[in-house]
C-alpha positions, 0 to 999 in steps of 0.5 A: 625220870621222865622227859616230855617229848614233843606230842606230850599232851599235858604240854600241848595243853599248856600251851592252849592254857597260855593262850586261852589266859593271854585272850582272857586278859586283853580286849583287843586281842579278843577283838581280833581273834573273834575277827580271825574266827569270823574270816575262818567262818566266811571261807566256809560258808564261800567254799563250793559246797552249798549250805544255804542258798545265801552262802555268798551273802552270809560269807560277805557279812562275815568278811566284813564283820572279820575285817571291822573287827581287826581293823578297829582292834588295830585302830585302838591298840595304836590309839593307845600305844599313842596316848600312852607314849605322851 
C-alpha cells in the first residue's frame, strides 16, 4: 500500500484544483485575486530592468488597478455580510 508523501504531485494538484474551484464560485475573490496578480504585475514592471521607457508609469496604473480592485471587493464583501446580518 502506498502513502503520498508531501512532494506528491497528484496532492499538489489537488490542492490547486481546490483553489482554482474556490475562485471559480466567488466574484469577490476573483476581484481580488485579479487585484493581487495586478500589484505582482506593477512590481515587475517597477523592478531595475527596464522593459519600456514607461515601466514607471505602466506600474503605477497597475498599482492602482490592484488597489481599486481589493479595496472595492473588500467594500462589497462588507456590504453584503451588512446586509445580510439585517
Amino acid at each position: 500500500m502506498a502513502t503520498a508523501s508531501e512532494s506528491d504531485p497528484r496532492r499538489t494538484n489537488e490542492l490547486l484544483y481546490r483553489l482554482l474551484k474556490l475562485l471559480r464560485g466567488s466574484l469577490l475573490l476573483s476581484i481580488v485575486a485579479i487585484g493581487v496578480l495586478l500589484l505582482l504585475l506593477a512590481a515587475v514592471f517597477e523592478a531595475p530592468v527596464e522593459l519600456t521607457s514607461q515601466d514607471g508609469v505602466i506600474a503605477g496604473m497597475l498599482g492602482v488597478f490592484g488597489i481599486s480592485a481589493i479595496v472595492s471587493a473588500g467594500s462589497f464583501y462588507v456590504l453584503l455580510k451588512r446586509f445580510r446580518s439585517r
